[in-house]
N, CA, C and O atoms as a GROMACS GRO file, in nm:
protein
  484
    1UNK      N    1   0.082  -0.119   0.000
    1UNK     CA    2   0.000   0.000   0.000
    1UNK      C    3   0.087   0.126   0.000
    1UNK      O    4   0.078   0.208  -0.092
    2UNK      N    5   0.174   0.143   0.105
    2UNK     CA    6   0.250   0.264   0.127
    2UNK      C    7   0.366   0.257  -0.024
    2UNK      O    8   0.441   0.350  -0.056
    3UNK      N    9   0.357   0.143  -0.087
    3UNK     CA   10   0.501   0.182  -0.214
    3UNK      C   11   0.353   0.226  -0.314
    3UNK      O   12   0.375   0.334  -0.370
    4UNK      N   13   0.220   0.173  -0.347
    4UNK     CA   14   0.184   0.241  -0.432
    4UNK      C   15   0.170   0.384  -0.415
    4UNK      O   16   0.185   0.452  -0.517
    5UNK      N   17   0.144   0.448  -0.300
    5UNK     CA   18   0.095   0.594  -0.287
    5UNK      C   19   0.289   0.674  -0.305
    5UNK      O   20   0.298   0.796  -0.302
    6UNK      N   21   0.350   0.633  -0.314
    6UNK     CA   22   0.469   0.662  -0.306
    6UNK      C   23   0.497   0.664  -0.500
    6UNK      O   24   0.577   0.732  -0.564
    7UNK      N   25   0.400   0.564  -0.546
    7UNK     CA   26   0.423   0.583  -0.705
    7UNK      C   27   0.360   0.698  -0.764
    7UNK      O   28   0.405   0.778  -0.847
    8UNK      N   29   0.227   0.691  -0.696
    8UNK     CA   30   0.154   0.811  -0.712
    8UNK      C   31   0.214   0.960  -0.701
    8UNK      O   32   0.212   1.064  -0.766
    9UNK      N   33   0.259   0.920  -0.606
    9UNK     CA   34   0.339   1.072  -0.558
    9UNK      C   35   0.469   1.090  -0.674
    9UNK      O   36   0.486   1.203  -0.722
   10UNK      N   37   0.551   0.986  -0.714
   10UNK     CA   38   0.691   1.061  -0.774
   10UNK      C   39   0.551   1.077  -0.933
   10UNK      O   40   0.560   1.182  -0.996
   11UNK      N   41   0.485   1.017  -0.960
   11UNK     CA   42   0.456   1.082  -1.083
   11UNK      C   43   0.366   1.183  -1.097
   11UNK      O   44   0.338   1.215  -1.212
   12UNK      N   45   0.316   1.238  -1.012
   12UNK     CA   46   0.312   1.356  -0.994
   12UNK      C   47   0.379   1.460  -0.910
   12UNK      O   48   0.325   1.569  -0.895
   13UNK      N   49   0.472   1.438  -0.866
   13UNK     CA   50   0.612   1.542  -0.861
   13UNK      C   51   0.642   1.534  -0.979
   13UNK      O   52   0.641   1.648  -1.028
   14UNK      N   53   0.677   1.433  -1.076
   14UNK     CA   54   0.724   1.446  -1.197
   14UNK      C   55   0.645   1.531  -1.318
   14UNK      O   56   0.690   1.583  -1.420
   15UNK      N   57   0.529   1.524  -1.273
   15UNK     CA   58   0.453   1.620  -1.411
   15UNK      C   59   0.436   1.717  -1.375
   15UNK      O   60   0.378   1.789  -1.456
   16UNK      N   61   0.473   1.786  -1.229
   16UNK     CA   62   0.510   1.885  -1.203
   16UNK      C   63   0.593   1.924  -1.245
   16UNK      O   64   0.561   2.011  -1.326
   17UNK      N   65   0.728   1.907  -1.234
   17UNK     CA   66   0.856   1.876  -1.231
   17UNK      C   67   0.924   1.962  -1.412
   17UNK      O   68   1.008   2.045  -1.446
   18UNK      N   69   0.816   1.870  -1.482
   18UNK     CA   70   0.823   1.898  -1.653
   18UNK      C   71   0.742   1.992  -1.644
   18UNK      O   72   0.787   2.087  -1.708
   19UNK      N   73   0.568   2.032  -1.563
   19UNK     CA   74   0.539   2.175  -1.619
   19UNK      C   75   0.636   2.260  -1.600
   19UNK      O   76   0.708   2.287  -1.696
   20UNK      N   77   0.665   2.327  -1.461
   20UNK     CA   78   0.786   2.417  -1.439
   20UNK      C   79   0.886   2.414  -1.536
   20UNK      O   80   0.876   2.516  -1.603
   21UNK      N   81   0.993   2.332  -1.581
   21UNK     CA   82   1.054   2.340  -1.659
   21UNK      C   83   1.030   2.352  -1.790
   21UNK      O   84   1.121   2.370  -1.871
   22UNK      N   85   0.885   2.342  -1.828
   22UNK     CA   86   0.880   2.410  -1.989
   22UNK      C   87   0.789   2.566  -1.973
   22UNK      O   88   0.736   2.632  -2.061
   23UNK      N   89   0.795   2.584  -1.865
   23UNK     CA   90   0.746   2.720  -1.849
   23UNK      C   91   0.826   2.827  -1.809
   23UNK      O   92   0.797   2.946  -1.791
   24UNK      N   93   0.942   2.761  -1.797
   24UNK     CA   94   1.072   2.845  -1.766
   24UNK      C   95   1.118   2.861  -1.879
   24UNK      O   96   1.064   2.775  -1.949
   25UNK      N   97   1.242   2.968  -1.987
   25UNK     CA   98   1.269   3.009  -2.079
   25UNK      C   99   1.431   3.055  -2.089
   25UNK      O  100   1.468   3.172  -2.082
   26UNK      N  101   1.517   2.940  -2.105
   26UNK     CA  102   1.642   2.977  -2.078
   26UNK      C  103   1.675   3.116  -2.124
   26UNK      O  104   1.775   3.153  -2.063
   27UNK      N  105   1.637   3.199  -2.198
   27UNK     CA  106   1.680   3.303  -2.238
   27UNK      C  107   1.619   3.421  -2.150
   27UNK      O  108   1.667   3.533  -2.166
   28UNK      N  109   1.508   3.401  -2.050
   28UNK     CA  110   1.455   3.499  -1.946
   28UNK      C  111   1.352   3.527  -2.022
   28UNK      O  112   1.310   3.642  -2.035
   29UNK      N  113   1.306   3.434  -2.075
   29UNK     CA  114   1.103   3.482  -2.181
   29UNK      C  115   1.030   3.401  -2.054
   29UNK      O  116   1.029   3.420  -1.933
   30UNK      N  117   0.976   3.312  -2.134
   30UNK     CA  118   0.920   3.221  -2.022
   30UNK      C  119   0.767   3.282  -1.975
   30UNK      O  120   0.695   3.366  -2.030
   31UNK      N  121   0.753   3.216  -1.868
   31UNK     CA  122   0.636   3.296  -1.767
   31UNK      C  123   0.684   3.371  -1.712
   31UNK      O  124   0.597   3.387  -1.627
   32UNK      N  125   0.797   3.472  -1.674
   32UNK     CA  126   0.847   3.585  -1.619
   32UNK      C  127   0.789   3.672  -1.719
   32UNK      O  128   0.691   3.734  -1.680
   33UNK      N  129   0.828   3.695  -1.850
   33UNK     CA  130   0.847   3.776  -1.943
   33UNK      C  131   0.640   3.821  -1.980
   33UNK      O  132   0.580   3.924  -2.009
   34UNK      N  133   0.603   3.690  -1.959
   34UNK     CA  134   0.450   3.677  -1.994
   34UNK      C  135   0.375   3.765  -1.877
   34UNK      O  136   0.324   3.874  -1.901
   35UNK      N  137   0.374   3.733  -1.808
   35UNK     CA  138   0.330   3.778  -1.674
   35UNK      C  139   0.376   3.959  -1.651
   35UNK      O  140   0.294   4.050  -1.634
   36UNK      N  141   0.506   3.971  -1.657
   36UNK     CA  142   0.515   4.092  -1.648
   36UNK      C  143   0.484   4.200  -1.771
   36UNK      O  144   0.498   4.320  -1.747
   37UNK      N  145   0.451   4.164  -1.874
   37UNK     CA  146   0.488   4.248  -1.979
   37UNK      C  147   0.557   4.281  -2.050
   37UNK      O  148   0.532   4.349  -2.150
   38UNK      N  149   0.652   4.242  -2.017
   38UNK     CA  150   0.806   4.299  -2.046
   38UNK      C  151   0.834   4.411  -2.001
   38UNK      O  152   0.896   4.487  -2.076
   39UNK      N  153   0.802   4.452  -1.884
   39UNK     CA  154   0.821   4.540  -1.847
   39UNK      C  155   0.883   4.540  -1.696
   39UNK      O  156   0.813   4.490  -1.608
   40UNK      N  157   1.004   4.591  -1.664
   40UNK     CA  158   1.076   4.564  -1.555
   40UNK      C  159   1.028   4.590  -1.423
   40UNK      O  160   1.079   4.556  -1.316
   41UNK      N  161   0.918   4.659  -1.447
   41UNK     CA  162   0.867   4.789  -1.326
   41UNK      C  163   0.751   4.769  -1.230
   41UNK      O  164   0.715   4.835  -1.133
   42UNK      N  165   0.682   4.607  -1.309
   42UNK     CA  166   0.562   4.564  -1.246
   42UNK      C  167   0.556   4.524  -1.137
   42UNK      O  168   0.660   4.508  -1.071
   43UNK      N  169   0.432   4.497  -1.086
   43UNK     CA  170   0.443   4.413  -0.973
   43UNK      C  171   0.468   4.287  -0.971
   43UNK      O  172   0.420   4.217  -1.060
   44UNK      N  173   0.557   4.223  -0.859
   44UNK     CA  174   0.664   4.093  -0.874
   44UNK      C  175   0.743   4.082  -0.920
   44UNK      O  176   0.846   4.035  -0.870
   45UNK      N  177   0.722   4.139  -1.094
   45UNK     CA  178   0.888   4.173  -1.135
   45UNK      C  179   0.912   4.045  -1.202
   45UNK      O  180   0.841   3.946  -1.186
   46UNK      N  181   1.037   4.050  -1.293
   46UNK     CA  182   1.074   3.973  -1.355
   46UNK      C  183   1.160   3.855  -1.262
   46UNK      O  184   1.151   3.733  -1.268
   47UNK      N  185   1.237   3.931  -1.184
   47UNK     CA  186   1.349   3.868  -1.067
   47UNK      C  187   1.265   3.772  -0.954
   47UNK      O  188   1.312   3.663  -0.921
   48UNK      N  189   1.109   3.830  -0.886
   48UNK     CA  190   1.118   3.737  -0.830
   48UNK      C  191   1.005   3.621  -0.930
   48UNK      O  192   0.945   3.545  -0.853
   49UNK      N  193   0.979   3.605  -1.039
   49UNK     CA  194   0.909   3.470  -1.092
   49UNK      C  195   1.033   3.412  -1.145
   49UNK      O  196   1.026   3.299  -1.193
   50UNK      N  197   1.110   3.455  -1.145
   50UNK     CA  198   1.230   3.350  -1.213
   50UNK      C  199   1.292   3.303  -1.061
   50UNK      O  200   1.338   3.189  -1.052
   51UNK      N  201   1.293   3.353  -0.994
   51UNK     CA  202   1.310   3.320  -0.840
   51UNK      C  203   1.205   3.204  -0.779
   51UNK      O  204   1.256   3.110  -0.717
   52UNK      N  205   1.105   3.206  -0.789
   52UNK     CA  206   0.998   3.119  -0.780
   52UNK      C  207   1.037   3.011  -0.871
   52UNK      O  208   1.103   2.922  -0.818
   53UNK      N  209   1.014   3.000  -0.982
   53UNK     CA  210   1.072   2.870  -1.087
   53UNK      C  211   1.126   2.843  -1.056
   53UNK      O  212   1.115   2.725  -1.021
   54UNK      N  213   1.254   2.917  -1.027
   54UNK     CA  214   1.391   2.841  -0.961
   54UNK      C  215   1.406   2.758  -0.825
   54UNK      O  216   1.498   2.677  -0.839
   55UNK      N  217   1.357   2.751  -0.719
   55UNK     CA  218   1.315   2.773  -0.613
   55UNK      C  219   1.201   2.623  -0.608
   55UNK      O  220   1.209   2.519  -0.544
   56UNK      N  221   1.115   2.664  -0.691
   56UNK     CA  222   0.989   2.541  -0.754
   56UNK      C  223   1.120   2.409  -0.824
   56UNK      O  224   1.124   2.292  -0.787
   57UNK      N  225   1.195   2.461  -0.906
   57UNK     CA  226   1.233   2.324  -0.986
   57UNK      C  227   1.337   2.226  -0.910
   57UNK      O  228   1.375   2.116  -0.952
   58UNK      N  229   1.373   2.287  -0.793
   58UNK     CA  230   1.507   2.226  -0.706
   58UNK      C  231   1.435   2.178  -0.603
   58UNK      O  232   1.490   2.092  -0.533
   59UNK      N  233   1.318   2.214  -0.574
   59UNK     CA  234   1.235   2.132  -0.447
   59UNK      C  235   1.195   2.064  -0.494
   59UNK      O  236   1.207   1.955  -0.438
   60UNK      N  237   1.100   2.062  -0.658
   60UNK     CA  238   1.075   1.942  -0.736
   60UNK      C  239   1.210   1.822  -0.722
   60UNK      O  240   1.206   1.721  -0.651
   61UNK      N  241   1.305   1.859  -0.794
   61UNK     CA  242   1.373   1.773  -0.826
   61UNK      C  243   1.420   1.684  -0.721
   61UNK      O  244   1.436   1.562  -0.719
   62UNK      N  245   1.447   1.825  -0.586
   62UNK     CA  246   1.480   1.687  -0.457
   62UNK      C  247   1.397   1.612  -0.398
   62UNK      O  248   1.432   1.514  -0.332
   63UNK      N  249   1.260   1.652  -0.417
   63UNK     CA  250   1.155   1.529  -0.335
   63UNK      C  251   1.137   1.429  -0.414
   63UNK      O  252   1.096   1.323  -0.366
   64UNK      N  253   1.167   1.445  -0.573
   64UNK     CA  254   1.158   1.371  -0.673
   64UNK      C  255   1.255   1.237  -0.641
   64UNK      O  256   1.220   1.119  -0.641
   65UNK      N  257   1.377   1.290  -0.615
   65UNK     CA  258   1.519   1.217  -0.563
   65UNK      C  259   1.512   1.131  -0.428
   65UNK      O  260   1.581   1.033  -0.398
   66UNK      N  261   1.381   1.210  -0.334
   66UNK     CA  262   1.413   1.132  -0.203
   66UNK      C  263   1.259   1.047  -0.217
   66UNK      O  264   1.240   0.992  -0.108
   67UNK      N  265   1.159   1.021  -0.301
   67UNK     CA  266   1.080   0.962  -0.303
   67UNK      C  267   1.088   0.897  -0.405
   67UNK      O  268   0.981   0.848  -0.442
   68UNK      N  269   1.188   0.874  -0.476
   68UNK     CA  270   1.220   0.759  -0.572
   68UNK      C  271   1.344   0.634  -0.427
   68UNK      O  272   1.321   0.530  -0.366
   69UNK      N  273   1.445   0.714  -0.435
   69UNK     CA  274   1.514   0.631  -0.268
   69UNK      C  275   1.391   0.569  -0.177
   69UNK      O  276   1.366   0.449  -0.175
   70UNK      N  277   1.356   0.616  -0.142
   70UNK     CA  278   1.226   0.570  -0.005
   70UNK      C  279   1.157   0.464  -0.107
   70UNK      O  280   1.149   0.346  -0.073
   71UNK      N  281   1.110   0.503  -0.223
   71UNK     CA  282   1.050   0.392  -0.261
   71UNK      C  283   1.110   0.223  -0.284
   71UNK      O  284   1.066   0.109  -0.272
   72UNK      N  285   1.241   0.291  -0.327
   72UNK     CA  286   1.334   0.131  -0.352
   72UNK      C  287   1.366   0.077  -0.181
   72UNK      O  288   1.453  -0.007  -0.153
   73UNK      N  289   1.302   0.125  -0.108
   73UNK     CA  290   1.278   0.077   0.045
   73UNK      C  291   1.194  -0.005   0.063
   73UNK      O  292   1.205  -0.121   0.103
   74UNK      N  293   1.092   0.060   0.032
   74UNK     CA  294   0.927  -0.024   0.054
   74UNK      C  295   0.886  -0.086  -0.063
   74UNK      O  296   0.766  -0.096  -0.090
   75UNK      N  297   0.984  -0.133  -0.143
   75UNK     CA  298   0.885  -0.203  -0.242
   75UNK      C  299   0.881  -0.370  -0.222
   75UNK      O  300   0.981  -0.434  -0.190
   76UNK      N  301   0.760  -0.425  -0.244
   76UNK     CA  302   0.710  -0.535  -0.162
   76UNK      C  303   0.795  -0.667  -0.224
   76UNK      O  304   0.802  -0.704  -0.341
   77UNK      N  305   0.850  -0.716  -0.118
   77UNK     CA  306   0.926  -0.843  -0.156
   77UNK      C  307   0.863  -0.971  -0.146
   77UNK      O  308   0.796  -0.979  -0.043
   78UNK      N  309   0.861  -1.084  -0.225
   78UNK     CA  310   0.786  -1.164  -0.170
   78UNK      C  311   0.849  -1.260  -0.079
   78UNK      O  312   0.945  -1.202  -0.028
   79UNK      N  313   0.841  -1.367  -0.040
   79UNK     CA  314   0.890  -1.431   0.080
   79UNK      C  315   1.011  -1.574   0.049
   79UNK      O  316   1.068  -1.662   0.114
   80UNK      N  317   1.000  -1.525  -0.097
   80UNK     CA  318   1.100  -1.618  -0.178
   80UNK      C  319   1.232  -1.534  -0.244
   80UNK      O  320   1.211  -1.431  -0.307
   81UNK      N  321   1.345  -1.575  -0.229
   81UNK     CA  322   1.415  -1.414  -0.285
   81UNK      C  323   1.522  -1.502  -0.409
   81UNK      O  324   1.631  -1.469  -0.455
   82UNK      N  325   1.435  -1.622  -0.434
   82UNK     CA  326   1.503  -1.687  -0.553
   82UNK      C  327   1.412  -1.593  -0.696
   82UNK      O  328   1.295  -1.557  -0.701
   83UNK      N  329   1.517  -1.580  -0.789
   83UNK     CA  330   1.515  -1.537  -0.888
   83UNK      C  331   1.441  -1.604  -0.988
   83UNK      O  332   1.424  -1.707  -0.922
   84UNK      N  333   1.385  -1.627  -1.091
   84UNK     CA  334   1.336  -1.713  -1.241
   84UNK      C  335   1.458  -1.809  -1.269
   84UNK      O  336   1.453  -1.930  -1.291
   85UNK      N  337   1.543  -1.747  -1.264
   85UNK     CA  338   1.603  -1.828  -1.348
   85UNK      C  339   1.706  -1.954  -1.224
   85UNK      O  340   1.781  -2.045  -1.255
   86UNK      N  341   1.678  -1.920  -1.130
   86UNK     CA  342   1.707  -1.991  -1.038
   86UNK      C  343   1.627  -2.105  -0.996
   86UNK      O  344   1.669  -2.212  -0.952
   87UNK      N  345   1.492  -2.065  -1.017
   87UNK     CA  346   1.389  -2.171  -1.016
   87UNK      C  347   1.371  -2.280  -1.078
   87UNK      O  348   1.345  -2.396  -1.043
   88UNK      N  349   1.398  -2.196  -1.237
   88UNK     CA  350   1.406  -2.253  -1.370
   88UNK      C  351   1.484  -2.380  -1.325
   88UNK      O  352   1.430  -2.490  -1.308
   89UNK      N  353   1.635  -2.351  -1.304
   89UNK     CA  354   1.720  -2.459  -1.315
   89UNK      C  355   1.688  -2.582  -1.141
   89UNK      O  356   1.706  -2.703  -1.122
   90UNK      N  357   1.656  -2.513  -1.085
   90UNK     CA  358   1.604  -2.608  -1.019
   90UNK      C  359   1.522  -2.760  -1.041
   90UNK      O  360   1.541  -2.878  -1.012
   91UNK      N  361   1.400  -2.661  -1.124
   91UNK     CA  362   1.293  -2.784  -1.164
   91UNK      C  363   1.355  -2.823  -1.297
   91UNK      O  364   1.288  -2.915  -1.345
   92UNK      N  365   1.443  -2.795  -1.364
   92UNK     CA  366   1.541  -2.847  -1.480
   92UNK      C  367   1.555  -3.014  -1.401
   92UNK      O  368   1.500  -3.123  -1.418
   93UNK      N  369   1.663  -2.960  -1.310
   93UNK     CA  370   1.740  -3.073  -1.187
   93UNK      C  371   1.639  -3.170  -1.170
   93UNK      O  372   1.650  -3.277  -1.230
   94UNK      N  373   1.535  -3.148  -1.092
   94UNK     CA  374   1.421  -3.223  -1.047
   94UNK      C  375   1.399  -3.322  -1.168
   94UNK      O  376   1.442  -3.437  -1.173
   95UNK      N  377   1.323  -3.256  -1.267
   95UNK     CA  378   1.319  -3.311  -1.384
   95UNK      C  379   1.373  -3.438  -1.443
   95UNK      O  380   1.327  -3.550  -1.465
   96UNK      N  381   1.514  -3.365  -1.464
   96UNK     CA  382   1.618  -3.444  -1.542
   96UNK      C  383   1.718  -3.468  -1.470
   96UNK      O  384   1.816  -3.446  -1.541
   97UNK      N  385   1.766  -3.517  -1.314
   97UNK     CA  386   1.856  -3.488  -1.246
   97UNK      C  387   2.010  -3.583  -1.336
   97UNK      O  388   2.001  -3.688  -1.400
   98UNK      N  389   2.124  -3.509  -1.313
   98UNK     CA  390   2.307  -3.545  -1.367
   98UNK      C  391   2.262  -3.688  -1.352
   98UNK      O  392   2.184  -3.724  -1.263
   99UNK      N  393   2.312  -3.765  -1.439
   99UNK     CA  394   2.374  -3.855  -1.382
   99UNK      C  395   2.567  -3.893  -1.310
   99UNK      O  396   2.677  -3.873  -1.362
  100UNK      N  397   2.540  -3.933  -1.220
  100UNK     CA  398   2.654  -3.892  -1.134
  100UNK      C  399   2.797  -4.035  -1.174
  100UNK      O  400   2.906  -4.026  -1.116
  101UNK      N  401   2.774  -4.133  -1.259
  101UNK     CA  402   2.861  -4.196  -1.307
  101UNK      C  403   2.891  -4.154  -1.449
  101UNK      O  404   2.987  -4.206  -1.505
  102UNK      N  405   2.829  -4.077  -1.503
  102UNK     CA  406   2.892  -4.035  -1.638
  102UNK      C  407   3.026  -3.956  -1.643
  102UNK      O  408   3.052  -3.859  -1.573
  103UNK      N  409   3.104  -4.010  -1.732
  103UNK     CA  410   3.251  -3.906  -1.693
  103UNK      C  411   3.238  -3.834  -1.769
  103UNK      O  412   3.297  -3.742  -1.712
  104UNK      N  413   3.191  -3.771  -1.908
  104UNK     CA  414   3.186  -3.725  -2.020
  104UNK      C  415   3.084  -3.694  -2.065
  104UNK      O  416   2.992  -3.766  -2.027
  105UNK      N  417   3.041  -3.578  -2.165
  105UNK     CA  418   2.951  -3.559  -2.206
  105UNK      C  419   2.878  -3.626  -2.311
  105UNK      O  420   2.758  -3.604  -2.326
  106UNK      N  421   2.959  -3.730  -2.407
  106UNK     CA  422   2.918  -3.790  -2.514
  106UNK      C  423   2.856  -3.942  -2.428
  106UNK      O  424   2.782  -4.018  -2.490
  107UNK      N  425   2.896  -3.973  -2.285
  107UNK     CA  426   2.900  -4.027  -2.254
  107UNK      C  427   2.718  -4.053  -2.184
  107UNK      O  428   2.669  -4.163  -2.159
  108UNK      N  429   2.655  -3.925  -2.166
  108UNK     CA  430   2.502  -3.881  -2.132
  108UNK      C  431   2.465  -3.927  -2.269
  108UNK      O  432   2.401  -4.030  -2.291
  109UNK      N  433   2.518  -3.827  -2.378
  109UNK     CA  434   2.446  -3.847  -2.506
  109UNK      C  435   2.434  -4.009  -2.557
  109UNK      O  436   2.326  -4.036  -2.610
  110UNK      N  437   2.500  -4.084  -2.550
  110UNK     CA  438   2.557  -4.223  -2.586
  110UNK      C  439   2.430  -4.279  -2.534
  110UNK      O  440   2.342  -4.326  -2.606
  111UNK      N  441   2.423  -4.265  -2.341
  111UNK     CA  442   2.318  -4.308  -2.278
  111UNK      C  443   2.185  -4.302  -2.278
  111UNK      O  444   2.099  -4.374  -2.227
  112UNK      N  445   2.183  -4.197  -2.349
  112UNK     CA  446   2.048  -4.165  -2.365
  112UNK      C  447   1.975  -4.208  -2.528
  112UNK      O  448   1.867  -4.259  -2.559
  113UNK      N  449   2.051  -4.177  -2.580
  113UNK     CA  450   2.039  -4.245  -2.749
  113UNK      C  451   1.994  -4.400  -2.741
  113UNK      O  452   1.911  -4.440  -2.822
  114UNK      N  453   2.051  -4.491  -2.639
  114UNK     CA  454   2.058  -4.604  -2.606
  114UNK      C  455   1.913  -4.648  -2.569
  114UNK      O  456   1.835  -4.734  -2.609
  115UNK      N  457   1.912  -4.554  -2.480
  115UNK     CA  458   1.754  -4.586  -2.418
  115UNK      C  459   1.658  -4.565  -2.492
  115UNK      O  460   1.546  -4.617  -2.485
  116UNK      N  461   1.710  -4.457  -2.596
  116UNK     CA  462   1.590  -4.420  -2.695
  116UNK      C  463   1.550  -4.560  -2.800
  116UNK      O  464   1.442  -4.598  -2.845
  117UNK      N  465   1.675  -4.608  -2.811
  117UNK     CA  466   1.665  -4.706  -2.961
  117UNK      C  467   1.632  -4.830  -2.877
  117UNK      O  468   1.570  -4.917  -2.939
  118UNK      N  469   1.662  -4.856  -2.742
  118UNK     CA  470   1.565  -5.000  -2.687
  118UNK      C  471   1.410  -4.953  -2.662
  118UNK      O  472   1.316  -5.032  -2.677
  119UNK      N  473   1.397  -4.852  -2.633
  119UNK     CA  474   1.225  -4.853  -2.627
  119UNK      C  475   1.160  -4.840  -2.712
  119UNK      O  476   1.038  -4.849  -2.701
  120UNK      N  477   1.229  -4.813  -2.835
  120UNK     CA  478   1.142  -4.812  -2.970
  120UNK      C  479   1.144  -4.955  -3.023
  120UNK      O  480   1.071  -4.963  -3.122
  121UNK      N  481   1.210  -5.086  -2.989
  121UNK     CA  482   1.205  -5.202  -3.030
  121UNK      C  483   1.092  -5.292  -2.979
  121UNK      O  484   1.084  -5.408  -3.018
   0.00000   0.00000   0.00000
């Protein structure tokens, strides 16, 4: 429960994250430039909305940073910490277990060919 609301949350920090940054205008246009007019003299001013963006995109980015961490905390493990392919070769084993007097590999193949051509007689 607590890792889904934790997914919820970085992806919307994250589409936060991208509005702010396409509403910012590396060249000083942006929503500063929109908002004020272009005019230096308004109220808020050009200095403090680029101050705000700025300010907005670094708190984005670090809660972004510490709720992606926290999440690789809580994400739900199950009670087995064998892998697929660990399993895989397990029930391979089970299956088909070595035989433990063969010295050689042609020596399985040989054996097994053998068994094939007496049960087909």
């Amino acid at each position: 429960m607590t890792y889904n609301i934790l997914l919820i949350l970085i992806m919307v920090v994250a589409v936060l994250l991208i509005l702010i940054v396409l509403v910012q205008n590396p060249k000083g246009g942006g929503l500063s430039s929109s908002l004020t007019g272009g005019s230096g003299s308004s109220i808020g001013g050009v200095q403090s909305t680029n101050n705000f963006l700025d300010k907005a995109t670094w708190t984005l980015a670090i809660s972004l940073l510490l709720l992606i961490l926290g999440s690789s905390l809580v994400i739900p493990r199950g009670e087995s910490t064998k892998s697929e392919l660990q399993e895989t070769i397990q029930q391979r084993d089970v299956v088909a277990p070595a035989q433990e007097d063969a010295t050689d590999i042609e020596d399985i193949i040989n054996d097994n060919t053998t068994k094939e051509e007496t049960t087909e007689e």
